[in-house]
C-alpha positions as CSV (number, residue, x, y, z in Angstrom):
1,X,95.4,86.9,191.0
2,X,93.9,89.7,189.5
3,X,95.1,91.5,186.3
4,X,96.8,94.5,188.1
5,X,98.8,92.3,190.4
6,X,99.8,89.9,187.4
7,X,101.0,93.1,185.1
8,X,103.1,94.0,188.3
9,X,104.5,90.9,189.0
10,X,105.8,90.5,185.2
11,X,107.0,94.1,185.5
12,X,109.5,93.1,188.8
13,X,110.2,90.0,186.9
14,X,111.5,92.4,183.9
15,X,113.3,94.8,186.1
16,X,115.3,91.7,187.9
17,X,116.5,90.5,184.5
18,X,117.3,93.9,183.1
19,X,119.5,94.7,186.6
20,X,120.3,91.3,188.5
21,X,121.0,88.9,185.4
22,X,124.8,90.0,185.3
23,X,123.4,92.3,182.7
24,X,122.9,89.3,180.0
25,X,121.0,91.2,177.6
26,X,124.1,93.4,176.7
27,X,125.7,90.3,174.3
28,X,129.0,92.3,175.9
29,X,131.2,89.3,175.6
30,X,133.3,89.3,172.5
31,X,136.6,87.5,170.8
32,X,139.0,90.2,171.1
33,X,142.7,90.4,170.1
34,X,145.8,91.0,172.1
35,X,149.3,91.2,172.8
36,X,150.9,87.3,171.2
37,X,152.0,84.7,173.4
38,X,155.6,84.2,173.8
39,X,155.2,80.9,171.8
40,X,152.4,79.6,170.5
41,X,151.2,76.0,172.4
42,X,150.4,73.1,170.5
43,X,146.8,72.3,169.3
44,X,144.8,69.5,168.3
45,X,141.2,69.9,167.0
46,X,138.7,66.8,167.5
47,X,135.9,66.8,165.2
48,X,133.4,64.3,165.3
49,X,131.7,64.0,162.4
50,X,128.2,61.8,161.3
51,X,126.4,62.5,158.0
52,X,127.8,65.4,157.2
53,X,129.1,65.4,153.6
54,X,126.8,68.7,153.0
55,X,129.4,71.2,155.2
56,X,132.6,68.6,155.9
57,X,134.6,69.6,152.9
58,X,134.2,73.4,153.8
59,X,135.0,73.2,157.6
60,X,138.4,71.0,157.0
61,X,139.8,73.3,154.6
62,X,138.8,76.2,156.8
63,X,141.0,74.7,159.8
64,X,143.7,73.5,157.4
65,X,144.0,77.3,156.1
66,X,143.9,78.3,159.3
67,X,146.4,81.7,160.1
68,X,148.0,80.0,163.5
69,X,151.7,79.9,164.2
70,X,152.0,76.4,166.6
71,X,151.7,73.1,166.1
72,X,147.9,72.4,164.4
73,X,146.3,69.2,163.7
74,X,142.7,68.0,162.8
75,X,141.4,64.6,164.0
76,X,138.0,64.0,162.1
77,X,136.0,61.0,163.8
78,X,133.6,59.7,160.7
79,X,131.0,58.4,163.4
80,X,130.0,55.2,161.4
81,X,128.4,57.9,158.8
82,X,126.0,56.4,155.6
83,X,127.3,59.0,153.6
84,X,130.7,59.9,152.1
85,X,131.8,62.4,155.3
86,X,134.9,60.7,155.7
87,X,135.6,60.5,152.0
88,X,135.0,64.4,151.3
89,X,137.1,65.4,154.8
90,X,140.2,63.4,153.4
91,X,139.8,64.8,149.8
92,X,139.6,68.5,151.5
93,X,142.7,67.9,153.0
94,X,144.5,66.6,149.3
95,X,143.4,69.3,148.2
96,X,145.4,71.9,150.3
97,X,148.5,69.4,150.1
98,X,147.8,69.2,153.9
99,X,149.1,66.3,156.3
100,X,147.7,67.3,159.6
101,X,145.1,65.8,158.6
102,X,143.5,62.2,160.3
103,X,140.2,60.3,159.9
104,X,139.8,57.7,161.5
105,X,136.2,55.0,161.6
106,X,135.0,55.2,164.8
107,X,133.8,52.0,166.5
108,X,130.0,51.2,167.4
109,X,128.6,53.4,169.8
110,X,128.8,51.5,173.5
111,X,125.8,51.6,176.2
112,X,125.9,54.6,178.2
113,X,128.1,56.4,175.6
114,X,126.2,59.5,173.6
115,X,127.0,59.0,169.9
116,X,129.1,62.8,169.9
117,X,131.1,62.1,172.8
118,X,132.3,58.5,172.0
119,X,133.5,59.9,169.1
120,X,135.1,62.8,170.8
121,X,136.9,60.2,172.9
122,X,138.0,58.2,170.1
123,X,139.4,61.1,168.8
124,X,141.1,62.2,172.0
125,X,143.1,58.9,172.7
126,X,144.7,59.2,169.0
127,X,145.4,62.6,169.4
128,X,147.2,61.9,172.8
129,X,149.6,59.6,170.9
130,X,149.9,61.8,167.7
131,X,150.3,64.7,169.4
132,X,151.5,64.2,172.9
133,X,152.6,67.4,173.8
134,X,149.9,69.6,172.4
135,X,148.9,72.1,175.2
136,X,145.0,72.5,174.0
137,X,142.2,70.3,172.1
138,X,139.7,72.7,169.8
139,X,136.6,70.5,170.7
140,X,134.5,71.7,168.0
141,X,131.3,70.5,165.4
142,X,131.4,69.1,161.6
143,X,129.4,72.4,160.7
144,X,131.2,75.1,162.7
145,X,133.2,76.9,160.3
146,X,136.3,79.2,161.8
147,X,137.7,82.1,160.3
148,X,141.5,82.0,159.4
149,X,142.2,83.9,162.8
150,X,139.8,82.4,165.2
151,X,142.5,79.8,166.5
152,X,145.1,82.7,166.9
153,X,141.9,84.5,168.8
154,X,140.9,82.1,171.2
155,X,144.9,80.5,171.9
156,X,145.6,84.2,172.7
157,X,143.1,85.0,175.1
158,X,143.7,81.3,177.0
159,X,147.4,82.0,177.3
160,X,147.0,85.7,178.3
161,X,143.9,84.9,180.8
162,X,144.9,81.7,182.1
163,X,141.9,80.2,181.2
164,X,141.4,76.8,181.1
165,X,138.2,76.3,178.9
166,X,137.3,79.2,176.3
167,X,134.4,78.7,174.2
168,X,132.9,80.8,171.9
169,X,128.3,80.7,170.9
170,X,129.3,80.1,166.9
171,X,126.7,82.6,164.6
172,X,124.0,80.7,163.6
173,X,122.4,80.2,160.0
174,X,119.4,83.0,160.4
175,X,117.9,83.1,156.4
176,X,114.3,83.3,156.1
177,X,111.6,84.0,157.9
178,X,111.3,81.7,160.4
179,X,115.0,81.4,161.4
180,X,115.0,85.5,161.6
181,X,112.1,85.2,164.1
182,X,113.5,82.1,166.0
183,X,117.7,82.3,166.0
184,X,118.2,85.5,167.8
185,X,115.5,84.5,170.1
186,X,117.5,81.2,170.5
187,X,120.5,83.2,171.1
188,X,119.0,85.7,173.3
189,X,117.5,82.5,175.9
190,X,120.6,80.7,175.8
191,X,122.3,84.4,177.0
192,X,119.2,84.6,180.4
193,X,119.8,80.9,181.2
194,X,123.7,80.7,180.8
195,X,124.3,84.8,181.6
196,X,128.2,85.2,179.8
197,X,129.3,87.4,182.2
198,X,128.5,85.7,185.2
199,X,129.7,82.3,183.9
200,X,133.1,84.2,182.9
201,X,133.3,85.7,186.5
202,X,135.4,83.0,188.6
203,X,133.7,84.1,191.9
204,X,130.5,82.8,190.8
205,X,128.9,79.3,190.4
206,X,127.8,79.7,186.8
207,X,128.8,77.6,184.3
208,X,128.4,77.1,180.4
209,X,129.9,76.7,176.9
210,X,129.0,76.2,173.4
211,X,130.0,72.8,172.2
212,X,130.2,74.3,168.6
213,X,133.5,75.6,169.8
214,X,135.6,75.1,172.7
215,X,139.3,75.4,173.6
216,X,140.4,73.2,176.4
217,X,143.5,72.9,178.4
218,X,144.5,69.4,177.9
219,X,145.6,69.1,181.8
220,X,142.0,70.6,182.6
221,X,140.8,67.9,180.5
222,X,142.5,65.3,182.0
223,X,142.0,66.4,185.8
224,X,137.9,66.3,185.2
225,X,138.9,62.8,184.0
226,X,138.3,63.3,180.1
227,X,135.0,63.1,178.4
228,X,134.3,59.8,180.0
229,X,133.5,61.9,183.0
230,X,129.9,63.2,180.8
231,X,129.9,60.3,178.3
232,X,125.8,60.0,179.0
233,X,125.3,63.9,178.9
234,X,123.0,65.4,176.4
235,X,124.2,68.7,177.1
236,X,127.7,68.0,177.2
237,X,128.9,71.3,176.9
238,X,127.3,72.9,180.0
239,X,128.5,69.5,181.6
240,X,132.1,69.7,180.8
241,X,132.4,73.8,181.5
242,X,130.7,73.2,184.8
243,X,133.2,70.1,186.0
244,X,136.3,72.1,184.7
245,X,135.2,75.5,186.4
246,X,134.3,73.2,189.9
247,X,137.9,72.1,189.9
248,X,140.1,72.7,193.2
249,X,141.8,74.5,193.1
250,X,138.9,76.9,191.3
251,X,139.6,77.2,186.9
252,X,138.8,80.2,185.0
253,X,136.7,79.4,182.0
254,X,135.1,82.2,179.1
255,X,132.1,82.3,176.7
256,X,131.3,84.3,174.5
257,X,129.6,85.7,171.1
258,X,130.9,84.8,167.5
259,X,130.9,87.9,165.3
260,X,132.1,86.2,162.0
261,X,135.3,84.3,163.4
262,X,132.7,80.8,164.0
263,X,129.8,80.4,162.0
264,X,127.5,77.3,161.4
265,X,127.1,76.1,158.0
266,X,123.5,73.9,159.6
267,X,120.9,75.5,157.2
268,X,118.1,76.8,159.9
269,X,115.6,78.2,157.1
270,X,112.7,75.1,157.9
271,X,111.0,75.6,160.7
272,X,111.4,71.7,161.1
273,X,115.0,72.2,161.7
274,X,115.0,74.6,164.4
275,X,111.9,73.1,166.0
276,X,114.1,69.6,166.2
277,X,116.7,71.4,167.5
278,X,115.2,72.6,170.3
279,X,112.9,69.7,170.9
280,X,115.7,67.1,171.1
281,X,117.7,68.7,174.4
282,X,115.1,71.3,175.8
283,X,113.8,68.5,178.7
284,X,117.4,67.5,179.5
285,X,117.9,70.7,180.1
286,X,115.0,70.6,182.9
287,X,116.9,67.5,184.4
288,X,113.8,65.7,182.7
289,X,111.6,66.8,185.3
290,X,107.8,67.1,185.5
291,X,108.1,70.3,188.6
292,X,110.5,72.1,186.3
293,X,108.7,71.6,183.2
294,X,105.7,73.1,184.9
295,X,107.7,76.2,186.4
296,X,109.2,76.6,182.8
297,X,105.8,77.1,181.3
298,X,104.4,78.9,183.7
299,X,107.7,81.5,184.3
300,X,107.4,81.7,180.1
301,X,104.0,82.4,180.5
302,X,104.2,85.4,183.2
303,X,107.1,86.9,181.7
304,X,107.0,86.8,177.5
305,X,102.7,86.6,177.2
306,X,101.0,88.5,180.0
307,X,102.9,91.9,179.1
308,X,101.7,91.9,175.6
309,X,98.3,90.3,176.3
310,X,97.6,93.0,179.2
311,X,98.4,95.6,176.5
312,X,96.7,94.8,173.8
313,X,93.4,93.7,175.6
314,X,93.4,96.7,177.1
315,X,90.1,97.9,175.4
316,X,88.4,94.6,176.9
317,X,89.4,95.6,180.6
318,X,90.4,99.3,180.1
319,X,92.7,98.7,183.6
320,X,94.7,101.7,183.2
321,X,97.2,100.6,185.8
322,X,97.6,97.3,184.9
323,X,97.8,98.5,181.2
324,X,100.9,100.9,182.3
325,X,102.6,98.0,184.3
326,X,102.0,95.7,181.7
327,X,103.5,98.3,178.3
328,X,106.7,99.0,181.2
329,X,107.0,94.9,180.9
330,X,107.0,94.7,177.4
331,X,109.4,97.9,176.8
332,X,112.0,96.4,179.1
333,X,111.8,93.4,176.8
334,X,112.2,94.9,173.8
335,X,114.9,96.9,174.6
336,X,116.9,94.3,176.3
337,X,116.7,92.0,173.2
338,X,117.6,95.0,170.7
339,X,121.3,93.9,171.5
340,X,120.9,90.5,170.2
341,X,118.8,91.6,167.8
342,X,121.9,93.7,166.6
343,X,124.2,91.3,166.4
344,X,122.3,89.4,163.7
345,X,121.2,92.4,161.8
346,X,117.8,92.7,162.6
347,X,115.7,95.8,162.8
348,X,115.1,97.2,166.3
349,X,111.1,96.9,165.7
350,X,111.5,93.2,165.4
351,X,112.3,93.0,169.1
352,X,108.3,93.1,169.5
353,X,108.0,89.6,167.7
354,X,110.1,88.3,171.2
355,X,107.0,86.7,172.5
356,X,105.4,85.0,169.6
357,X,109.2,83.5,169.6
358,X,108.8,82.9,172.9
359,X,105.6,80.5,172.7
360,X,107.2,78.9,169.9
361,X,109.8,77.9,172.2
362,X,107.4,76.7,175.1
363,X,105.6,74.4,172.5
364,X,109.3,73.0,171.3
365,X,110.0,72.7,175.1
366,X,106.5,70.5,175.7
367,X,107.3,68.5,172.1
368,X,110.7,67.3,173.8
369,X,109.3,66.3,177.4
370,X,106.4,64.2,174.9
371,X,109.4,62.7,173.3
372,X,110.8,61.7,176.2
373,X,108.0,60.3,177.9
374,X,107.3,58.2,174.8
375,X,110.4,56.7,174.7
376,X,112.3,59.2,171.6
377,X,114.0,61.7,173.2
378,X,117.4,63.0,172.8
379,X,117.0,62.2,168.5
380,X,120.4,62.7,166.6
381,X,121.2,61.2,163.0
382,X,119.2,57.9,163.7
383,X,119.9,57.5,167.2
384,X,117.6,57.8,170.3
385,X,118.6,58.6,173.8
């Protein structure tokens, strides 16, 4: 292929995500606030909860102070933690005089269980005896930290959309350098591979959520046949949205972008962090296959690198045409990521740094399918799936 016919092909590629992605790039979908239900349904949160005596304490009392008018209670699963998580949870809770509060032990983690979702079921059973009649479970994250109106927020828009999953991409930790270069970016793939407004439009086949923070209809729930249903998933959240929007008759399910109303407290500033981060799921996400690990690379490739390269080689091949398709690419790239970009503070010209970001993510995405083929994929707080 030669260099004219390359810079034109990542050009088309740039024009069909700019105008055929259900406009991704916009970060349009946002936690807005309406008329109030009648009455406010009944809620249970599930948090599961291993190792995590660093942000615990600080995401209980958030959803114990929480501004919502119903029924609220908070189920903490300490998932056989070698720290003092469970201790520091139940202390948070003395502290605000609360007792919605429950933590229990969770039991060993059985074959063919994931270590997040056996605890989320734990939780669910003794929430469906404490709280029988509670209308929705917050499935949410030991590190996700709500504001005191989120749960008002996300009840409101369920009742008022009739929407049977609503899940909102919590803001993630982005101090220092390499979390500025690497968390919007982060935000900004997950946006092109899940697009928000096509997995909120109910005529299409798109599915998603973020597991950080997700309301769910308990009857939903219970018609996909629980968490049980995904208890091997890796990616449970994408695996739950998808089997609750495929029910019959069809569901309506939402995602969107966290302004400050969910935040995670996960400190992001190592590159070690993030890089894990990524590395632990990315080949689950390619069904842990060889072909789509290939296409990944080489659809990263065409799309983030040639642009840039094309354009700033252009005194080694002085293609003039190439050189034009090539800087169209790369401006189409910038200015679709400015959005994201945007919504985490960051300057405008940082949009250029996209496809630096976007190698780093290739090598994390080659890192997880080594992982896997040696046996240590899918690492989480000492486990190995």
């Amino acid at each position: 292929m030669n260099i004219t016919l390359l810079a034109a092909v990542a050009l088309l590629a740039w024009i069909y995500l700019a105008l055929f992605r259900g406009m991704f790039w916009r970060a349009s979908e946002r936690l807005t606030t309406g008329p109030a239900p009648a009455t406010w349904p009944g809620v249970v949160a599930i948090i599961p909860a291993r190792d995590e005596a660093d942000t615990i304490g600080a995401v209980v009392r958030a959803h114990l102070t929480c501004r919502y008018r119903g029924n609220f209670s908070v189920i903490v699963i300490d998932d056989q933690s070698a720290d003092s998580t469970a201790d520091i949870a139940r202390a948070a809770a003395q502290d605000q005089g609360a007792h919605s509060l429950a933590v229990l032990s969770g039991t060993p983690l059985p074959d063919e269980w994931s270590g997040k979702l056996w605890a989320m079921h734990q939780g669910l059973a003794t929430a469906q005896t404490r709280a029988p009649d509670a209308d929705y479970f917050l499935l949410t994250d030991a590190d996700i930290m709500f504001a005191p109106d989120t749960l008002s927020k996300l009840v409101g828009k369920a009742e008022r959309e009739d929407l049977s999953l609503t899940s909102l991409m919590a803001r993630l930790d982005a101090r220092g350098c390499w979390a500025q270069l690497l968390v919007p970016a982060f935000i900004y793939f997950f946006q092109k591979l899940y697009s928000f407004p096509q997995v909120n439009d109910q005529n299409e086949n798109l599915a998603a959520a973020a597991g950080g923070c997700m309301l769910v209809r308990t009857d939903a729930l219970k018609k996909v046949g629980g968490v049980e249903a995904i208890k091997s998933a890796l990616i449970d959240d994408c695996a739950l949205a998808k089997r609750i929007k495929n029910l019959t008759p069809s569901t309506k399910i939402w995602l969107g972008l966290a302004d400050d109303e969910a935040m995670s407290l996960r400190d992001n500033r190592s590159f070690s962090s993030l890089w894990n981060m990524v590395a632990r799921n990315a080949y689950a996400q390619l069904a842990f296959s060889p072909i789509l690990l290939a296409g990944t690379l080489a659809g990263m490739a065409l799309v983030y690198l040639t642009g840039p390269l094309i354009v700033l080689t252009v005194a080694w091949h002085w293609n003039f045409s190439a050189f034009l398709y090539a800087s169209l690419a790369w401006g189409l790239m910038v200015y679709t990521y400015w959005p994201t970009l945007k919504l985490y503070d960051r300057p405008p010209w940082e949009a250029t740094f996209l496809p630096g970001a976007a190698g780093l993510y290739t090598m994390m995405t080659c890192a997880s399918a080594l992982r896997h083929w040696r046996g240590v994929g899918g690492q989480w707080k000492g486990r190995s799936y």
